[in-house]
N, CA, C and O of each residue as an XYZ file, in Angstrom:
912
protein
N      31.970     34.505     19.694
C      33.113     34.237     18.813
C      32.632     33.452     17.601
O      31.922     32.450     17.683
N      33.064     33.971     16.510
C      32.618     33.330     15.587
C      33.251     31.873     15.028
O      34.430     31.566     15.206
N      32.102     30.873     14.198
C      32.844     29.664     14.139
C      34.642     29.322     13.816
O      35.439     28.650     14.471
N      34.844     30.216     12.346
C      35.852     29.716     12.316
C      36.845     30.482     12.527
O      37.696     30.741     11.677
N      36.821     31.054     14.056
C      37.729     31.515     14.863
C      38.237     30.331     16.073
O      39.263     30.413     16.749
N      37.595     29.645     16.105
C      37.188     27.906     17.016
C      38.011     27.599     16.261
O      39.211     27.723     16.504
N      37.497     27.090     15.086
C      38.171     26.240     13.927
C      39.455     26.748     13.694
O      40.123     25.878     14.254
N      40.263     27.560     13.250
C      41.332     27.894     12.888
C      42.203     27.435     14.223
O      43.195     26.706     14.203
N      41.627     28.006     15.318
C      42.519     27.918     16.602
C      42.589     26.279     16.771
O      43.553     25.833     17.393
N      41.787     25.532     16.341
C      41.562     24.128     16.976
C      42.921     23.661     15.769
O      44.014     23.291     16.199
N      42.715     23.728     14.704
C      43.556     23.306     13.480
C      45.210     23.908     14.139
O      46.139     23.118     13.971
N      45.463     24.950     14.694
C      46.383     25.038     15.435
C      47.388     24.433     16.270
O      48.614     24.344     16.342
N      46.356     24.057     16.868
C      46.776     23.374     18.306
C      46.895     22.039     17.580
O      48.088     21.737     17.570
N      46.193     21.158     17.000
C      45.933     20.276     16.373
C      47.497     19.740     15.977
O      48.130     18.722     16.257
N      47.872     21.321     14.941
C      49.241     20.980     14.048
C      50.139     21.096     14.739
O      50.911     20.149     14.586
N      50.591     22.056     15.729
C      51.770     22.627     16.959
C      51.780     21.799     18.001
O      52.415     20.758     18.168
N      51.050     22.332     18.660
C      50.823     21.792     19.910
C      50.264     20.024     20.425
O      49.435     19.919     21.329
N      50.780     18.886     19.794
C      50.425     17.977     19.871
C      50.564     17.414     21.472
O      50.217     18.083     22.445
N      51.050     16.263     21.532
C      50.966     15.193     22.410
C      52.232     15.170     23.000
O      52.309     14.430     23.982
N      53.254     15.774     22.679
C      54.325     15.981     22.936
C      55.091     17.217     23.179
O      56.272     17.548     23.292
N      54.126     17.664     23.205
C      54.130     19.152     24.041
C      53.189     19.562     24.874
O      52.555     20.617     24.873
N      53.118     18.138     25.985
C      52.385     18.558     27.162
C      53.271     19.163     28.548
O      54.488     19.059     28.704
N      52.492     19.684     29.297
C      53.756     20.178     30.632
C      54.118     21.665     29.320
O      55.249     21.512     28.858
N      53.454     22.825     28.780
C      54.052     23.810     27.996
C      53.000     24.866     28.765
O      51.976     24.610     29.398
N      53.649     26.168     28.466
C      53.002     27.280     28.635
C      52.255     27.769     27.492
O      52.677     27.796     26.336
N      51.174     28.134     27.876
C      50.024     28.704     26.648
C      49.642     30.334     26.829
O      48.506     30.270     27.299
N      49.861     31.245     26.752
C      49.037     32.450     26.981
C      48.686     32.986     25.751
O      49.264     33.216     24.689
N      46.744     33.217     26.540
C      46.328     33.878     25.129
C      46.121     35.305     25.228
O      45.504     35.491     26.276
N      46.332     36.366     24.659
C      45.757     37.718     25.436
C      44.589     38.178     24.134
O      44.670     37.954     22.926
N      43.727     38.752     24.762
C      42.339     39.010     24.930
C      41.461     37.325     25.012
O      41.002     36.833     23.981
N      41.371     36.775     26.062
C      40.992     35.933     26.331
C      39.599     36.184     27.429
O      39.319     35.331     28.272
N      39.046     37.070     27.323
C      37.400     37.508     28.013
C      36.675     36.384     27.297
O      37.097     36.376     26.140
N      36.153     35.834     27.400
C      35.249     34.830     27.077
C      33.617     35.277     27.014
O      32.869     34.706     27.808
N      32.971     36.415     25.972
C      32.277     37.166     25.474
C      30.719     36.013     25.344
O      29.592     35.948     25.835
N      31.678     35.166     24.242
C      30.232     34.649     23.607
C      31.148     33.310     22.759
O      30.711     32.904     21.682
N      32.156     32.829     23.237
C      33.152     31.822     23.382
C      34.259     31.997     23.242
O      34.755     33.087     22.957
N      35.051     30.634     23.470
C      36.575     30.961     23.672
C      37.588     29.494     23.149
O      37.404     28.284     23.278
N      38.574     30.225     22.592
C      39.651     29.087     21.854
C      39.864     28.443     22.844
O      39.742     27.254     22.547
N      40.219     28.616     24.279
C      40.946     27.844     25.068
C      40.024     26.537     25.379
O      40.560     25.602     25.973
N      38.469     26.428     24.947
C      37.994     25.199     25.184
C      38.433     24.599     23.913
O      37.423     24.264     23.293
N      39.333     24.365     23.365
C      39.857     23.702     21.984
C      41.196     23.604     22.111
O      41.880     23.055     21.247
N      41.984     24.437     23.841
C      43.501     24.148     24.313
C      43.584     22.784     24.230
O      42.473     22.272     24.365
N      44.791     21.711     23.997
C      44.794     20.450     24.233
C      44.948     20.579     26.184
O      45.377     21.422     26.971
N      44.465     19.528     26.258
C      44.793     19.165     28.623
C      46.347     19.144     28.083
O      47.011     19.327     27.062
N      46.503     18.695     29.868
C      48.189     18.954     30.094
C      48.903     20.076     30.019
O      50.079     19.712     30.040
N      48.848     21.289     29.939
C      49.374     22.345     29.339
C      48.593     22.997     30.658
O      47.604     22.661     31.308
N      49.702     24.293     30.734
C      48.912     25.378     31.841
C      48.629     26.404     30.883
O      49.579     26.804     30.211
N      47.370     26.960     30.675
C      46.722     27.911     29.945
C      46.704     29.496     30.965
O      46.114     29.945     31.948
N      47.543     29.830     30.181
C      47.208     31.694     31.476
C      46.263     32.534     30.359
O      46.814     32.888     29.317
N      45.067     32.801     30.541
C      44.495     34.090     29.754
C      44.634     35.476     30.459
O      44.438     35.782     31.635
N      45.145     36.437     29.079
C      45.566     37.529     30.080
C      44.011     38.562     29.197
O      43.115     38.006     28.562
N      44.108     39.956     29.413
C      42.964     40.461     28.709
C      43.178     42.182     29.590
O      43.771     42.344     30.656
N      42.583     43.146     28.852
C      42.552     44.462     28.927
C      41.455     44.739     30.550
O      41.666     45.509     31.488
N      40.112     43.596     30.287
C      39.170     44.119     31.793
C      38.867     42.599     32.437
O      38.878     41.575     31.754
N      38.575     42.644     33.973
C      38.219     41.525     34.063
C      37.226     40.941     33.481
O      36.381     41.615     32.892
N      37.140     39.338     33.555
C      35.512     38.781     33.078
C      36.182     36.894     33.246
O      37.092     36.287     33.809
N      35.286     36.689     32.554
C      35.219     35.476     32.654
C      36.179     34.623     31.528
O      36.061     34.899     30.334
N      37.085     33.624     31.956
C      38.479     33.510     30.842
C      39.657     34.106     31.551
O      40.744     33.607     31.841
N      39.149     35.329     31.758
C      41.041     35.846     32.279
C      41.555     36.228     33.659
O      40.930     36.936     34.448
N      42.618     35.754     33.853
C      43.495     35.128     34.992
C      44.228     36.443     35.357
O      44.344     36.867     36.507
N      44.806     37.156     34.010
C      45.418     38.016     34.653
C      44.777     39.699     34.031
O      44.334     39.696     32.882
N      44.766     40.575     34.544
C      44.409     42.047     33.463
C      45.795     42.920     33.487
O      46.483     43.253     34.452
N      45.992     43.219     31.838
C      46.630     43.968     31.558
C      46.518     44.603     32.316
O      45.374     44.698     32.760
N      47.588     45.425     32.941
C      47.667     46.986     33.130
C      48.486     48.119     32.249
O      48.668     49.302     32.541
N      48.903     47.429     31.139
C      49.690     48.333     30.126
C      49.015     47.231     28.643
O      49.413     46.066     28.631
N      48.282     47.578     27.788
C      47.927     47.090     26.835
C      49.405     46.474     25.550
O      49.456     45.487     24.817
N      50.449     47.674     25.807
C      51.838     47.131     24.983
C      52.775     46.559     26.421
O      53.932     46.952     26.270
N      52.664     45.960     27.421
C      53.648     45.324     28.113
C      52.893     44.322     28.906
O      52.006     44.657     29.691
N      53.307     42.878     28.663
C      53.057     41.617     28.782
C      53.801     41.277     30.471
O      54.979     41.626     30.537
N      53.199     40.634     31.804
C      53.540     40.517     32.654
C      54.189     38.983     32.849
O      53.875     38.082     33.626
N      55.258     39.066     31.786
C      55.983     38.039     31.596
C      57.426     38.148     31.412
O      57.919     39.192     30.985
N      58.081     37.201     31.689
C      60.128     37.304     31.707
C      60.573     37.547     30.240
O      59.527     37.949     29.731
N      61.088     37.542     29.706
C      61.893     37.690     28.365
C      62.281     35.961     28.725
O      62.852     35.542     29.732
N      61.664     35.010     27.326
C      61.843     34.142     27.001
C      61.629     32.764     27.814
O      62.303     31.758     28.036
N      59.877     33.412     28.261
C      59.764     32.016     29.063
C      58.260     31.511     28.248
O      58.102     30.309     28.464
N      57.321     31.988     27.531
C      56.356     31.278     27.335
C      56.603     30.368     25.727
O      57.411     30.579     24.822
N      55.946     29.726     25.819
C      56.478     28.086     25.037
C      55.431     28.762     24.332
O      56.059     29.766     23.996
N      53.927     28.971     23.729
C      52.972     29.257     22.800
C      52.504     30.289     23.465
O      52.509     30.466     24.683
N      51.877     31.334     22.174
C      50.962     32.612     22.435
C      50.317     32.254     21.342
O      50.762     31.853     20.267
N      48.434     32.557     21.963
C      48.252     32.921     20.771
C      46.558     34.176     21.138
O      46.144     34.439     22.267
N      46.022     34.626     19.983
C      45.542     35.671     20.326
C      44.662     35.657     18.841
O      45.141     35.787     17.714
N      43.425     35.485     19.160
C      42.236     35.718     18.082
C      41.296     36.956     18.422
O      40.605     37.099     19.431
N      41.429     37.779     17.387
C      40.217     38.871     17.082
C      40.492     39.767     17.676
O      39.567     40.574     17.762
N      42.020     40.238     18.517
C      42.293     41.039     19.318
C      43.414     42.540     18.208
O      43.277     43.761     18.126
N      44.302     41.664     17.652
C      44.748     42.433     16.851
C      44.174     43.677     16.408
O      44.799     44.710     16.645
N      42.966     43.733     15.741
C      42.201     44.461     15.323
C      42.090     46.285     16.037
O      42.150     47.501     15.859
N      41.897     45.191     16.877
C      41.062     46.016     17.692
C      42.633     46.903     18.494
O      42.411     47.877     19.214
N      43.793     46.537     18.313
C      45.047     47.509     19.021
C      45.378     48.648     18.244
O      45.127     48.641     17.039
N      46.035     49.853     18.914
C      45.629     50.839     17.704
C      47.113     50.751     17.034
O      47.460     50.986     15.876
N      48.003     50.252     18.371
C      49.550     50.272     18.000
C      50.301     48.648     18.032
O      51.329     48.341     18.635
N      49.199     47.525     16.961
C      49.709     46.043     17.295
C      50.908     45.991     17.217
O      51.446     45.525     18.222
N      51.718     46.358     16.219
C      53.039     46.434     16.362
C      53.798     46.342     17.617
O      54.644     45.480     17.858
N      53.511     47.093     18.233
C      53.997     47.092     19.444
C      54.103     45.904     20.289
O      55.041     45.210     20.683
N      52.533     45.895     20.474
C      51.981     44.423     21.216
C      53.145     43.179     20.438
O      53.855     42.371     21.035
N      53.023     43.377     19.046
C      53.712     41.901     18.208
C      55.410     42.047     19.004
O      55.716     41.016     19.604
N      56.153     42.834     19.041
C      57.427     42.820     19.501
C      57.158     42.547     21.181
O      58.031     42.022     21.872
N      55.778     42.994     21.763
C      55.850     42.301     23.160
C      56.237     41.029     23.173
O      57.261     40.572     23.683
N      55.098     40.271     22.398
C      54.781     38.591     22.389
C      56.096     38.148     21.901
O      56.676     37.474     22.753
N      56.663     38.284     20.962
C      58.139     38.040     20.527
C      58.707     37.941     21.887
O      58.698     36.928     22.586
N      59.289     39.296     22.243
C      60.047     38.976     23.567
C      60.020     37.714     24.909
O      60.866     37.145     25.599
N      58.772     37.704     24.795
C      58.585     37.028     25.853
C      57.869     35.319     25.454
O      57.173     34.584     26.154
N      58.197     35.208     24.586
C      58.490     33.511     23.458
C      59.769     32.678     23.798
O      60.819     33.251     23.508
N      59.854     31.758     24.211
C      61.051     31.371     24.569
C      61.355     31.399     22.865
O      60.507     31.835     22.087
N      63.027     30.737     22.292
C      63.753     31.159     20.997
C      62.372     30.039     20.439
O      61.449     30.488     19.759
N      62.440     28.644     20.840
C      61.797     27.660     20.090
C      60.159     27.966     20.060
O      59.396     27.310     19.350
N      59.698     29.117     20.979
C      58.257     29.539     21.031
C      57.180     30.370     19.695
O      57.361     31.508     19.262
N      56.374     29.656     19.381
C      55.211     30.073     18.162
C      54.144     31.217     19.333
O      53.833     31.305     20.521
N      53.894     31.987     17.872
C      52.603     32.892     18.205
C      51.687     32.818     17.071
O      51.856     33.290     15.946
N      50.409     31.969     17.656
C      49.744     32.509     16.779
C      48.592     33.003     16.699
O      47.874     32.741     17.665
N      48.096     33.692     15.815
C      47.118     35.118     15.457
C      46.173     34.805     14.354
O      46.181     34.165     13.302
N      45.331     35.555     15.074
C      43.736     35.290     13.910
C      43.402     36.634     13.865
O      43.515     37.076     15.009
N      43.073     37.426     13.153
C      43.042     38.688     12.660
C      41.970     38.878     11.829
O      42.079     37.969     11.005
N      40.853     39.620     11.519
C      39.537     39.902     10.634
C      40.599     40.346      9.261
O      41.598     41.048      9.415
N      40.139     39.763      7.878
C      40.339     40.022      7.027
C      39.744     41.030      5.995
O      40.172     41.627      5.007
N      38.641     40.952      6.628
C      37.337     41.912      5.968
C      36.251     42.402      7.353
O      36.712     42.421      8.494
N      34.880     42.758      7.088
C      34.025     42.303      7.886
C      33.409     44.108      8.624
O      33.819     45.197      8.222
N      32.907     43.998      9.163
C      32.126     45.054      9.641
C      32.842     45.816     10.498
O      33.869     45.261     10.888
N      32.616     47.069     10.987
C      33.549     47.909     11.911
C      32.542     47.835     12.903
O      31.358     48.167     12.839
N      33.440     47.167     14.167
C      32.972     46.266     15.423
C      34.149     47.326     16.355
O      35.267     46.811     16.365
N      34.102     48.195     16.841
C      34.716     48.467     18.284
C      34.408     47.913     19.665
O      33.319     47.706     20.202
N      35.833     47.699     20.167
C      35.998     47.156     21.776
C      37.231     47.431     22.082
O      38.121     46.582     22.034
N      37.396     48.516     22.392
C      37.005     49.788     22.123
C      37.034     50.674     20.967
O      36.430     51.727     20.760
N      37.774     50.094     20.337
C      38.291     50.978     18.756
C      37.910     49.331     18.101
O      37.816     48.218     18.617
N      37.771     49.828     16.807
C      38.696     48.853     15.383
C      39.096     49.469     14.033
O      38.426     50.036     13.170
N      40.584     49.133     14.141
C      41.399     50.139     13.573
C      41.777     49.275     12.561
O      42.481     49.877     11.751
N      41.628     48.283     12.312
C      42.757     47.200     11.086
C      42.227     46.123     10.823
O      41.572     45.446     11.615
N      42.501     45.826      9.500
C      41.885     44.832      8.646
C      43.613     44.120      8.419
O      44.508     44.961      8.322
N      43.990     42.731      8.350
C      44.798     42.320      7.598
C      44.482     41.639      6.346
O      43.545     40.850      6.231
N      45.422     42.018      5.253
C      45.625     41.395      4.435
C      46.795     40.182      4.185
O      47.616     40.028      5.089
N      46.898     39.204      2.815
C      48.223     38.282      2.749
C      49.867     38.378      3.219
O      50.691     37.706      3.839
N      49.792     39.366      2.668
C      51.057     40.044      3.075
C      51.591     40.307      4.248
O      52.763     40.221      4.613
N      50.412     40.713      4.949
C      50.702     41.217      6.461
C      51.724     40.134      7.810
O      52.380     40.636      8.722
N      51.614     39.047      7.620
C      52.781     38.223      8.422
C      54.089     38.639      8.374
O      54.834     39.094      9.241
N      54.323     38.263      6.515
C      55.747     38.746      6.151
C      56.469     40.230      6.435
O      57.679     40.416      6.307
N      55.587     41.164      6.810
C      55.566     42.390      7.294
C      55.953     42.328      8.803
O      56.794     43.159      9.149
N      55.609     41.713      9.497
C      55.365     41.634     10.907
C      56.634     40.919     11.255
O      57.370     41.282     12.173
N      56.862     39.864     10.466
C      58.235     39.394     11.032
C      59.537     39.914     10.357
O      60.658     39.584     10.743
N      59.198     41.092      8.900
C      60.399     42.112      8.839
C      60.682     42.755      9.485
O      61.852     43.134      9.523
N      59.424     43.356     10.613
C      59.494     44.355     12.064
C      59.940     43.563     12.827
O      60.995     44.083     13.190
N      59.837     42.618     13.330
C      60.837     41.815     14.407
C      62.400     41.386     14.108
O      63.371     41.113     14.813
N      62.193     41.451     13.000
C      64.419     41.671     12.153
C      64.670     42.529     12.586
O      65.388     42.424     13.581
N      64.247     43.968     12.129
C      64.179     44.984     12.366
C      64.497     45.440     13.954
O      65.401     46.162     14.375
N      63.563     44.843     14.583
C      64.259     44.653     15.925
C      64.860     43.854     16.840
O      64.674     43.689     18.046
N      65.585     43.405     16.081
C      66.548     42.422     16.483
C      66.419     41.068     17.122
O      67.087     40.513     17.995
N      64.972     40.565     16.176
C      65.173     39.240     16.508
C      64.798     38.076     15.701
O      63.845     38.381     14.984
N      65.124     37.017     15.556
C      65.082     36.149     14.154
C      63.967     35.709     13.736
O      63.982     34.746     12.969
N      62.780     36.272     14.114
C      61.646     36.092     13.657
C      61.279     35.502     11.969
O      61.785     35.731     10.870
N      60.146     34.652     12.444
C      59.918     34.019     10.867
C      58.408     33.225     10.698
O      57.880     32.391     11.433
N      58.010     33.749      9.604
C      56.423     33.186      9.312
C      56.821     31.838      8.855
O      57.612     31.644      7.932
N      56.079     30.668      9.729
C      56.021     29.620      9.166
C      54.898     29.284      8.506
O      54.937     28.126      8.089
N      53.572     30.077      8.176
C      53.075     30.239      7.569
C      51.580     31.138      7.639
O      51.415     31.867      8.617
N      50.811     31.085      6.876
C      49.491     31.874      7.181
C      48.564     31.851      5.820
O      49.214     31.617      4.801
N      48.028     31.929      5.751
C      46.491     32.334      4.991
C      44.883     33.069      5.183
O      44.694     33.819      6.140
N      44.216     32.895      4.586
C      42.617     33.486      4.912
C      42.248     32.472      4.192
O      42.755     31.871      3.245
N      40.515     32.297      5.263
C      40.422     31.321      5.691
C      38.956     31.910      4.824
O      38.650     33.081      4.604
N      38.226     30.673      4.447
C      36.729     30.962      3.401
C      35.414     31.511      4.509
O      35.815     31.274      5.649
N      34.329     32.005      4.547
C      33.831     32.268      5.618
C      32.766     30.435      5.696
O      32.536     29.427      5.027
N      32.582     30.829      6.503
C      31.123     29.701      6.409
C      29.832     30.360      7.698
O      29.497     31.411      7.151
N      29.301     30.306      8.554
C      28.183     30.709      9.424
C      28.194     32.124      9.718
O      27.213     32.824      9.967
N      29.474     32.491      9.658
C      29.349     34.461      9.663
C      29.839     35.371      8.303
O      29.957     34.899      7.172
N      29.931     35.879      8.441
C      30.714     36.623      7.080
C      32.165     37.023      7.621
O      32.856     37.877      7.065
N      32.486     36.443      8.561
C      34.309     36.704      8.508
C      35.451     36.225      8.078
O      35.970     35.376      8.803
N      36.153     36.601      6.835
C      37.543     35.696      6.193
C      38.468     36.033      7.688
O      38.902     37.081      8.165
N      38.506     34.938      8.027
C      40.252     35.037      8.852
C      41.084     35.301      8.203
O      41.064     35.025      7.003
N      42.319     36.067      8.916
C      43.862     36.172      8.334
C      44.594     35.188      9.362
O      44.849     35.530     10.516
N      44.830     34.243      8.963
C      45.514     33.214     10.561
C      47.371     33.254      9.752
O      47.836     33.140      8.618
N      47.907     33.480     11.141
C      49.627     33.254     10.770
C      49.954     32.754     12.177
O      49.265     32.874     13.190
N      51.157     32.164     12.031
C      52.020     31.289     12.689
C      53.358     32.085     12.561
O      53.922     32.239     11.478
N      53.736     32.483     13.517
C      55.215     32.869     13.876
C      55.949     31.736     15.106
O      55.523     31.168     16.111
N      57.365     31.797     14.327
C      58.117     31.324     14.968
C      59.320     32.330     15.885
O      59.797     33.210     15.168
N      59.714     32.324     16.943
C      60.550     33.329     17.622
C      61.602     33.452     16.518
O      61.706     34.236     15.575
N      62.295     32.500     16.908
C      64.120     31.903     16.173
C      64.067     31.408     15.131
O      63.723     30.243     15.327
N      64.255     31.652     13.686
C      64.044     30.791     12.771
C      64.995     29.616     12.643
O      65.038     28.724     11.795
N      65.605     29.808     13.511
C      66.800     28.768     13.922
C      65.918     27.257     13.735
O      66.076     26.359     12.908
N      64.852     27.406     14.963
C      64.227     26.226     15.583
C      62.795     25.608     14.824
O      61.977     24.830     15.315
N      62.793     26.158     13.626
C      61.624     26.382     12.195
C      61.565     24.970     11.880
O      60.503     24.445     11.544
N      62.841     24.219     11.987
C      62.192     22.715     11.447
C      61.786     21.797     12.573
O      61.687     20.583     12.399
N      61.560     22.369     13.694
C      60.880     21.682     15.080
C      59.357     21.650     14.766
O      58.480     21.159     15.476
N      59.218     22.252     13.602
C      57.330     22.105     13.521
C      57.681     21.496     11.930
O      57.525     22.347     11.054
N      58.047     20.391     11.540
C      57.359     20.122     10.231
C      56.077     19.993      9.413
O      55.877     19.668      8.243
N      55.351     20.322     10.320
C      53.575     20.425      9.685
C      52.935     21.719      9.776
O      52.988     22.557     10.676
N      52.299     21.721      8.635
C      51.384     23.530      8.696
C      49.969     22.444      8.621
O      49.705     21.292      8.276
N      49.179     23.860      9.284
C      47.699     23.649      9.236
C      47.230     23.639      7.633
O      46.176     23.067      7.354
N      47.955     24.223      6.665
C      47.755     24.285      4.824
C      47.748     22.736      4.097
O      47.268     22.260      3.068
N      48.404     22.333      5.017
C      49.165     21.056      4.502
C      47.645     20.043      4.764
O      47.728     19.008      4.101
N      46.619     20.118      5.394
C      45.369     19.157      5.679
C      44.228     19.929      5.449
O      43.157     19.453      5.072
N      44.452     21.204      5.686
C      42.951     22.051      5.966
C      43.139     23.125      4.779
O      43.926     24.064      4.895
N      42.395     22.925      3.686
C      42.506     22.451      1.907
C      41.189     24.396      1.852
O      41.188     25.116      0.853
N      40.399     24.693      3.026
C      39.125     25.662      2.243
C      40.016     27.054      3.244
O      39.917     27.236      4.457
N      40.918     27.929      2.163
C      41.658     28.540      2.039
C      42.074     29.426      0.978
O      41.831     28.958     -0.135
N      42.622     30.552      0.977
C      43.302     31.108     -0.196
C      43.777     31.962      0.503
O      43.444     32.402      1.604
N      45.196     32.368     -0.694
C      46.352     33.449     -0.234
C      47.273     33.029      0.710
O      47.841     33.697      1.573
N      47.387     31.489      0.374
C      48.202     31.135      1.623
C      50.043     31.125      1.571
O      50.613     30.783      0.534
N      50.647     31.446      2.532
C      51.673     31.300      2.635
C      52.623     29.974      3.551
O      52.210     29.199      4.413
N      54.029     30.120      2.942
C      54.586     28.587      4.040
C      55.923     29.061      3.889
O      56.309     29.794      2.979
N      56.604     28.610      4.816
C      58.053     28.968      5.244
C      59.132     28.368      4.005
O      59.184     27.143      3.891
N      59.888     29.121      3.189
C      60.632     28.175      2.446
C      59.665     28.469      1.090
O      60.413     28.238      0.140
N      58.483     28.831      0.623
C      57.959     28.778     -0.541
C      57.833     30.265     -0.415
O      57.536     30.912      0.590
N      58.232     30.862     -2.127
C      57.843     31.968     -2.411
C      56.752     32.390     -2.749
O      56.467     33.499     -2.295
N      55.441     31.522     -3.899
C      54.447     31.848     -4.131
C      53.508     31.641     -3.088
O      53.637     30.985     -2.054
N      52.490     32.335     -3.533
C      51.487     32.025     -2.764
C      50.640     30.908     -3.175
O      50.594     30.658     -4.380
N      49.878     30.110     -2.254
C      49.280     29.260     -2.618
C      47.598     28.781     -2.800
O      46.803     28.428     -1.930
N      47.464     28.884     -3.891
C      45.462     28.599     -3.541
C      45.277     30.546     -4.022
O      44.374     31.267     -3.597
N      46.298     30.949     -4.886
C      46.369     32.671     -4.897
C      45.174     32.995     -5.139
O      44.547     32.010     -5.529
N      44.252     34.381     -5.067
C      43.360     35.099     -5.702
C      43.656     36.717     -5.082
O      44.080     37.036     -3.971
N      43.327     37.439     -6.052
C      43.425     38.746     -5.950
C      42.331     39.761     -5.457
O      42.335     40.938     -5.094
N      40.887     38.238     -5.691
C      39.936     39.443     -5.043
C      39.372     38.880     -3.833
O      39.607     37.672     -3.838
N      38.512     39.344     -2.445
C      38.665     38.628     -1.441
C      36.851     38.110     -1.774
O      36.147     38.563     -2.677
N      36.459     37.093     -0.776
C      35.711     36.489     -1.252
C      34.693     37.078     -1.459
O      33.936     36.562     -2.281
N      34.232     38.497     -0.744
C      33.151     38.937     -0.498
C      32.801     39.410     -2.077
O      31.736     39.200     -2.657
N      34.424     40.364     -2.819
C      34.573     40.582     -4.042
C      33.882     39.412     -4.841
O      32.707     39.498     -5.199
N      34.826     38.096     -5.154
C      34.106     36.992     -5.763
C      32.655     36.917     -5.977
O      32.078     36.899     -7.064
N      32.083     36.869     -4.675
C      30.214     37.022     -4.655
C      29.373     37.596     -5.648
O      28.434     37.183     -6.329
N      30.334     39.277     -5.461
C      29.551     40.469     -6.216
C      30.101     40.486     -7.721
O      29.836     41.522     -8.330
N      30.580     39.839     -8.187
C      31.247     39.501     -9.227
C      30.349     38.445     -9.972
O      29.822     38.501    -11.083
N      30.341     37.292     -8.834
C      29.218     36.007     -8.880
C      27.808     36.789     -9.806
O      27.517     36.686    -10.998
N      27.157     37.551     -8.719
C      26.078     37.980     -8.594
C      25.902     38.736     -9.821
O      25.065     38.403    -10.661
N      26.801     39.921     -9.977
C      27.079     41.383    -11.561
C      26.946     39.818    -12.807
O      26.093     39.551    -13.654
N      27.738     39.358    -12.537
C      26.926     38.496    -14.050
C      26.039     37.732    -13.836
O      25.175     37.771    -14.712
N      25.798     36.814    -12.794
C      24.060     36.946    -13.558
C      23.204     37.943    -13.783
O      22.355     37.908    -14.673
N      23.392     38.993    -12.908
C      22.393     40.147    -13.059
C      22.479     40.991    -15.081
O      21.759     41.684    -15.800
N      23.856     40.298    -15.152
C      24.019     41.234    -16.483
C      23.793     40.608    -17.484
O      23.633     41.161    -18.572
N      23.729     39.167    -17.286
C      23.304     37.872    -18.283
C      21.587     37.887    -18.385
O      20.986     37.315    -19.295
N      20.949     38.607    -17.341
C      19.165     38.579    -17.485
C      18.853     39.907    -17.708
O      17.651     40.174    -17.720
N      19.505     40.650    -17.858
C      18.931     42.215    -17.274
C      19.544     42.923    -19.031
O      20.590     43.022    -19.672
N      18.537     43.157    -19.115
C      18.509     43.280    -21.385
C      19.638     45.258    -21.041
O      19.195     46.279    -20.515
N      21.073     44.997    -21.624
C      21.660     46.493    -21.714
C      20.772     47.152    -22.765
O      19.983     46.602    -23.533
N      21.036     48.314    -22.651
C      20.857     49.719    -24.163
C      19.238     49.923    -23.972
O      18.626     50.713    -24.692
């Protein structure tokens, strides 16, 4: 797992999940523990269930339906799920699972490849971009439930070449001012970020960083390199 797939998830838990939300339910799904895992960055106190597609090491329970979650309608308190998105061919689906089964006051949140190499386990079908939260919780209106981004961004790379897409959903937007803190609000090496209640984007850019680089790079190359 790459570093700041750790990092994003830790800044998470950090902002949500404090000290006062111990005794909560946590499930992460694709939680195989490969080559590391968010849940050593879970806060204690909390019961952690990892669910996941095959057995291994990390998960407690195995899917047997990749779109249906072996959970009640409206009992888990946090979901969250890094680097798995990607890799679903129909997330959508999966996203209206995790919804369902969020209690109203329950967050999900998601780390998603923004860019980066085509990595199958078994497929990889999707890249997110900025936009993509606000999308995800028009599909949960859509199906009838009050879904709402409390916020999200992409995240700068540092030890691998992967921009995160990290978002925060809330079930009920009812229960939206039960989290007054975003991870945006402290953790500053970011762009394209979004927040509940603000229309622009924040820290904006239009090209993603990898763009920036080769951009970096085309002028010096064009500042030494004699045209005509």
């Amino acid at each position: 797992m790459h570093t700041t797939a750790i990092k994003n998830a830790e800044f998470f838990f950090k902002t949500y999940v404090g000290p006062e939300h111990k005794g909560k339910v946590i499930v992460e799904i694709g939680s195989q523990d490969v080559n590391g895992s968010i849940r050593t960055v879970a806060p204690a106190g909390n019961e952690y269930i990892g669910v996941d597609f095959v057995e291994g090491r990390g998960v407690d329970l195995v899917l047997q339906n990749p779109y249906k979650l072996p959970f009640e309608d409206n009992s888990i308190d946090f979901l969250v799920s890094s680097s798995v998105f990607e890799h679903s061919e129909m997330f959508w689906l999966l996203f209206i699972e995790i919804i369902r089964v969020l209690k109203p006051d329950g967050l999900f949140y998601l780390n998603v490849p923004s860019n980066g190499q085509f990595h199958r386990y078994p497929v990889d079908c999707w890249r997110f971009y900025p936009d993509s939260g606000n999308a995800l919780a028009k599909w949960a209106r859509m199906c009838e439930y009050n879904t709402a981004l409390l916020e999200s961004y992409v995240s700068y790379q540092e030890v691998d070449a992967w921009n995160d897409f990290v978002s925060v959903f809330i079930k009920d937007e009812t229960f939206a001012s039960k989290y007054p803190k975003r991870i945006i609000h402290t953790h500053g090496h970011f762009y394209n970020g979004m927040e509940h209640g603000v229309n622009n984007f924040i820290n904006p850019k239009e090209s993603t960083e990898d763009q920036q680089r080769l951009q970096a790079i085309g002028s010096i190359v064009n500042r030494r390199v004699p045209m005509g």
